[in-house]
N, C-alpha and C positions, 0 to 999 in steps of 0.2 A: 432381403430383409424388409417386411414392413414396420410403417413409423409405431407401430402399437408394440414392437418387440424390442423399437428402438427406446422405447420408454421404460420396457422394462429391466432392460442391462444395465441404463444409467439413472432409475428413479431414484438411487443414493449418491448420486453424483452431480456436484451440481456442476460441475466441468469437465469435459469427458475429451479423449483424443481421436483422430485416429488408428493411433495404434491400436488403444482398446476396443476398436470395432475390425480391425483387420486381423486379430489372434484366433490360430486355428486355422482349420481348412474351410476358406472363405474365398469368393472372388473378388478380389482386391479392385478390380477393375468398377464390379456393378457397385462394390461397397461406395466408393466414391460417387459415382455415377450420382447414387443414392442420395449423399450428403449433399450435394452441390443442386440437386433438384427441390431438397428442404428446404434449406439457404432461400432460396429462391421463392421457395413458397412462403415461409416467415415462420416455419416453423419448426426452424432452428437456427440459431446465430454465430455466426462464426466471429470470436474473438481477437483471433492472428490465425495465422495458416498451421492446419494443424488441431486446434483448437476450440471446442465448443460449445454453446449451451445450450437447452431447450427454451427456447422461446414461449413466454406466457402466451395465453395462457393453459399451453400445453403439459407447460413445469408445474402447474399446482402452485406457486409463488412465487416469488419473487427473492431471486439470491443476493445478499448484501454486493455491494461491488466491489468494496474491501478484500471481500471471500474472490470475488474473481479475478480482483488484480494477483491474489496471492495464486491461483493456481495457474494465472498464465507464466508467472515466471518463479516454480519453485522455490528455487533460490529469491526471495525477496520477504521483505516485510513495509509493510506500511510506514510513510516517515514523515519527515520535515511538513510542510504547512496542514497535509493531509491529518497528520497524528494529531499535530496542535491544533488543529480547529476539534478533531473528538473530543480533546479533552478540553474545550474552551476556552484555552490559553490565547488565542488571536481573535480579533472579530469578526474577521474577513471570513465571507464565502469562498469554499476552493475548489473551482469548476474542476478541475482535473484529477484524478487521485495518483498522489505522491510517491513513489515508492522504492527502497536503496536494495540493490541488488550486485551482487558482481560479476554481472554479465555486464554486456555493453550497456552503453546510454540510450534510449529507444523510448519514441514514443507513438503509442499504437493506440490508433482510433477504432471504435464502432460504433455497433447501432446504441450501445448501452454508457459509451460515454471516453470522456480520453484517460488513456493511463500513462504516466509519466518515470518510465524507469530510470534512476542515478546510478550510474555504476561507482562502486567505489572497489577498493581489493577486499579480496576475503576476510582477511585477517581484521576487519572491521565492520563485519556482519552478527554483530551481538548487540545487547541493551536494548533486544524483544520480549514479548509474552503473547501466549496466545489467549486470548481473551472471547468474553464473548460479545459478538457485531447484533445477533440477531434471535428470535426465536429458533434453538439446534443451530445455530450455525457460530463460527470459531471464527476468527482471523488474526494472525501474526501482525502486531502492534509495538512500534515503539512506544518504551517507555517517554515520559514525555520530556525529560532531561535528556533524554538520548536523540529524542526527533529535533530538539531545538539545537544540538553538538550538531547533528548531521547534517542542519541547514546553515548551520555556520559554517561550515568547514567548508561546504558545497559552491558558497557564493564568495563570490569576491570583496573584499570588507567587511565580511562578514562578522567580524568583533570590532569595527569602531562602533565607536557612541551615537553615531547619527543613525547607523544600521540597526542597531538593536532598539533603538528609540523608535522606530518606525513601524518595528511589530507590534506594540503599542499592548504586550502585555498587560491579560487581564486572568484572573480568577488564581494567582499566580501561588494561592494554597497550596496547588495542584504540583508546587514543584519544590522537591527534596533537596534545600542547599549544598548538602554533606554529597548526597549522589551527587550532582551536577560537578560539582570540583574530584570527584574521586574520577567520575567517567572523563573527566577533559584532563585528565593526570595518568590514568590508563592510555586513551590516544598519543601521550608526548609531543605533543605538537602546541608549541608557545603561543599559536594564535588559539587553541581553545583554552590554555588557560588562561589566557590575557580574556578570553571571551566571558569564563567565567567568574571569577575576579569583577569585572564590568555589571554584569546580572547581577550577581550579589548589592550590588551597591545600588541598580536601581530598584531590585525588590527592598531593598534598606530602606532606600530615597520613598519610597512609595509609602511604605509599611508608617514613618515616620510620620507623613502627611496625613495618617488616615488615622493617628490620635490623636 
Protein backbone atom coordinates (compact mmCIF):
# COMPACT_ATOMS: atom_id res chain seq x y z
CA UNK A 1 0.00 0.00 0.00
CA UNK A 2 1.26 3.47 -0.57
CA UNK A 3 0.72 6.59 1.84
CA UNK A 4 -1.38 8.26 -1.23
CA UNK A 5 -4.07 5.13 -0.89
CA UNK A 6 -3.62 5.34 2.67
CA UNK A 7 -5.19 8.64 2.50
CA UNK A 8 -7.61 7.64 0.54
CA UNK A 9 -9.46 4.82 2.65
CA UNK A 10 -9.32 7.08 5.82
CA UNK A 11 -9.73 10.79 4.24
CA UNK A 12 -13.32 10.53 6.34
CA UNK A 13 -11.78 9.25 9.19
CA UNK A 14 -10.24 11.20 11.33
CA UNK A 15 -9.03 7.95 13.52
CA UNK A 16 -8.57 4.87 11.77
CA UNK A 17 -7.39 1.38 13.20
CA UNK A 18 -5.67 -1.39 12.20
CA UNK A 19 -8.13 -3.48 11.64
CA UNK A 20 -9.41 -1.20 9.00
CA UNK A 21 -6.35 -1.40 7.01
CA UNK A 22 -5.75 -5.26 7.61
CA UNK A 23 -9.68 -6.28 6.02
CA UNK A 24 -9.55 -8.46 3.22
CA UNK A 25 -6.92 -10.24 1.45
CA UNK A 26 -3.96 -8.17 2.63
CA UNK A 27 -0.50 -8.84 3.88
CA UNK A 28 -0.85 -8.34 7.47
CA UNK A 29 2.82 -8.46 7.84
CA UNK A 30 3.80 -5.48 5.07
CA UNK A 31 0.54 -3.63 6.30
CA UNK A 32 2.26 -3.09 9.67
CA UNK A 33 5.50 -2.97 8.24
CA UNK A 34 4.00 0.00 6.61
CA UNK A 35 2.51 1.79 9.48
CA UNK A 36 5.21 1.65 11.80
CA UNK A 37 7.57 3.12 8.95
CA UNK A 38 4.95 6.24 8.83
CA UNK A 39 5.00 6.68 12.57
CA UNK A 40 8.42 7.13 12.04
CA UNK A 41 8.26 9.32 9.31
CA UNK A 42 5.64 11.85 11.01
CA UNK A 43 3.38 11.11 8.79
CA UNK A 44 1.15 9.43 10.92
CA UNK A 45 0.55 9.21 14.53
CA UNK A 46 -0.06 6.67 16.62
CA UNK A 47 -2.48 7.37 19.30
CA UNK A 48 -2.28 3.91 21.56
CA UNK A 49 -1.38 0.71 20.04
CA UNK A 50 -3.66 -0.04 17.41
CA UNK A 51 -4.85 3.29 16.81
CA UNK A 52 -4.24 6.25 14.38
CA UNK A 53 -4.29 9.50 12.86
CA UNK A 54 -2.89 11.23 9.86
CA UNK A 55 -0.45 13.55 10.71
CA UNK A 56 -0.80 17.30 9.42
CA UNK A 57 -0.15 18.29 7.35
CA UNK A 58 -0.96 15.32 5.57
CA UNK A 59 -4.68 15.38 7.14
CA UNK A 60 -5.90 18.63 5.42
CA UNK A 61 -6.59 19.79 9.30
CA UNK A 62 -6.49 19.50 12.20
CA UNK A 63 -9.01 17.15 14.24
CA UNK A 64 -10.55 18.58 17.58
CA UNK A 65 -8.91 16.32 20.34
CA UNK A 66 -12.10 15.96 21.88
CA UNK A 67 -12.99 13.92 18.67
CA UNK A 68 -9.83 11.91 19.29
CA UNK A 69 -10.16 11.14 22.89
CA UNK A 70 -13.78 9.94 21.80
CA UNK A 71 -12.58 7.50 19.14
CA UNK A 72 -9.71 6.14 21.09
CA UNK A 73 -11.89 4.74 23.65
CA UNK A 74 -15.49 4.16 22.13
CA UNK A 75 -17.13 3.73 25.07
CA UNK A 76 -16.25 7.21 26.61
CA UNK A 77 -17.44 10.75 26.62
CA UNK A 78 -15.88 13.87 27.50
CA UNK A 79 -16.18 14.82 31.41
CA UNK A 80 -15.36 16.48 34.56
CA UNK A 81 -12.66 19.50 34.44
CA UNK A 82 -12.46 18.88 30.49
CA UNK A 83 -16.34 19.53 29.97
CA UNK A 84 -16.42 22.32 32.56
CA UNK A 85 -13.67 24.28 31.26
CA UNK A 86 -15.90 24.01 27.34
CA UNK A 87 -18.55 25.37 28.94
CA UNK A 88 -16.72 28.05 31.09
CA UNK A 89 -17.76 26.94 34.32
CA UNK A 90 -13.98 26.67 35.85
CA UNK A 91 -11.20 29.10 35.12
CA UNK A 92 -8.56 26.84 35.04
CA UNK A 93 -6.63 25.60 31.99
CA UNK A 94 -6.86 21.70 31.45
CA UNK A 95 -3.75 20.48 29.96
CA UNK A 96 -5.14 17.01 29.72
CA UNK A 97 -8.41 15.95 28.38
CA UNK A 98 -10.83 14.32 30.81
CA UNK A 99 -12.69 11.61 29.85
CA UNK A 100 -15.46 8.94 31.92
CA UNK A 101 -15.59 5.63 30.32
CA UNK A 102 -16.00 2.02 31.71
CA UNK A 103 -13.16 0.60 30.65
CA UNK A 104 -10.34 0.80 32.97
CA UNK A 105 -8.64 3.91 34.47
CA UNK A 106 -5.76 4.77 31.81
CA UNK A 107 -3.92 7.36 30.85
CA UNK A 108 -2.30 7.51 27.41
CA UNK A 109 0.14 9.95 26.14
CA UNK A 110 1.11 11.34 22.55
CA UNK A 111 2.53 13.43 20.18
CA UNK A 112 -1.05 15.36 20.24
CA UNK A 113 -1.47 15.57 23.90
CA UNK A 114 -2.52 13.45 27.37
CA UNK A 115 -5.80 11.94 27.62
CA UNK A 116 -7.14 10.94 31.00
CA UNK A 117 -9.62 7.93 30.96
CA UNK A 118 -11.99 7.55 34.51
CA UNK A 119 -13.53 4.39 34.71
CA UNK A 120 -16.65 4.30 36.38
CA UNK A 121 -19.42 1.15 35.70
CA UNK A 122 -21.65 1.17 32.83
CA UNK A 123 -24.68 1.73 34.31
CA UNK A 124 -23.45 5.38 34.69
CA UNK A 125 -22.46 6.29 31.38
CA UNK A 126 -25.37 8.78 30.33
CA UNK A 127 -25.88 12.74 30.89
CA UNK A 128 -24.03 13.04 27.26
CA UNK A 129 -24.80 14.90 23.78
CA UNK A 130 -23.09 14.85 21.04
CA UNK A 131 -22.42 18.26 20.11
CA UNK A 132 -20.58 20.12 17.82
CA UNK A 133 -16.30 20.67 18.74
CA UNK A 134 -15.49 21.92 15.26
CA UNK A 135 -16.05 22.79 11.70
CA UNK A 136 -17.93 18.91 10.49
CA UNK A 137 -16.70 17.52 13.41
CA UNK A 138 -19.02 16.00 16.43
CA UNK A 139 -17.83 15.09 19.96
CA UNK A 140 -19.77 13.17 22.89
CA UNK A 141 -19.89 15.82 25.83
CA UNK A 142 -21.10 16.00 29.15
CA UNK A 143 -23.71 17.84 29.96
CA UNK A 144 -22.27 20.25 32.22
CA UNK A 145 -24.47 19.23 35.48
CA UNK A 146 -23.34 15.80 34.63
CA UNK A 147 -19.46 16.72 34.10
CA UNK A 148 -19.51 18.55 37.51
CA UNK A 149 -21.75 15.00 39.35
CA UNK A 150 -18.81 12.96 37.73
CA UNK A 151 -16.14 14.95 39.14
CA UNK A 152 -17.69 14.83 42.43
CA UNK A 153 -18.24 11.52 42.69
CA UNK A 154 -14.58 10.68 41.16
CA UNK A 155 -12.69 12.67 43.84
CA UNK A 156 -12.35 12.24 47.36
CA UNK A 157 -14.53 15.16 49.19
CA UNK A 158 -15.72 15.74 46.59
CA UNK A 159 -19.13 17.38 48.12
CA UNK A 160 -17.57 19.16 51.13
CA UNK A 161 -17.66 23.05 51.10
CA UNK A 162 -14.05 23.56 50.87
CA UNK A 163 -13.93 21.24 47.71
CA UNK A 164 -16.57 22.72 45.72
CA UNK A 165 -15.38 26.37 46.89
CA UNK A 166 -12.25 25.70 45.21
CA UNK A 167 -13.68 25.12 41.60
CA UNK A 168 -14.36 28.53 42.08
CA UNK A 169 -17.43 28.55 39.82
CA UNK A 170 -18.00 30.82 37.18
CA UNK A 171 -20.61 31.74 34.36
CA UNK A 172 -22.80 29.30 36.42
CA UNK A 173 -25.95 30.37 34.04
CA UNK A 174 -24.70 27.62 32.20
CA UNK A 175 -26.13 25.21 34.90
CA UNK A 176 -29.87 23.82 35.24
CA UNK A 177 -30.58 23.68 39.01
CA UNK A 178 -33.66 21.22 38.45
CA UNK A 179 -31.14 18.83 36.17
CA UNK A 180 -28.30 18.99 38.61
CA UNK A 181 -30.56 17.62 41.75
CA UNK A 182 -32.65 15.22 39.26
CA UNK A 183 -29.09 13.69 38.01
CA UNK A 184 -27.58 13.53 41.67
CA UNK A 185 -31.26 11.76 42.58
CA UNK A 186 -30.92 9.36 39.57
CA UNK A 187 -27.15 8.41 40.80
CA UNK A 188 -28.65 7.52 44.61
CA UNK A 189 -25.77 8.11 46.07
CA UNK A 190 -26.16 10.69 49.39
CA UNK A 191 -22.78 12.09 48.61
CA UNK A 192 -24.16 13.81 45.21
CA UNK A 193 -27.11 14.82 46.75
CA UNK A 194 -25.50 16.25 49.77
CA UNK A 195 -23.22 17.65 46.55
CA UNK A 196 -26.09 19.07 45.12
CA UNK A 197 -28.03 20.57 47.78
CA UNK A 198 -24.36 22.38 48.59
CA UNK A 199 -24.18 24.04 44.65
CA UNK A 200 -27.50 25.06 45.03
CA UNK A 201 -26.65 27.26 47.79
CA UNK A 202 -23.42 28.62 46.50
CA UNK A 203 -24.96 29.52 43.05
CA UNK A 204 -27.86 31.17 45.81
CA UNK A 205 -24.92 32.66 47.81
CA UNK A 206 -23.42 33.99 44.60
CA UNK A 207 -26.59 35.08 42.68
CA UNK A 208 -27.60 37.13 45.94
CA UNK A 209 -24.19 39.15 45.99
CA UNK A 210 -24.58 40.05 42.41
CA UNK A 211 -27.73 42.31 43.25
Amino acid sequence: MKFIELLEIVKNTPVFTTGLLLAGDVNTAVIRSQISRWVREGKVIMLRRGCYTIAPPYSGGITSIFVLANAMKPASYISCQSALAWYGLIPEHVPSVVSITSCRTETISNKLGNFIFRHVKSSLLWGFETVSVSSGETARIAFPEKALLDLIYLESEGDSESYLEQLRLQNTEELDGEKLVSFAHRWGKPKLERAAVRILSILKREEDNTV
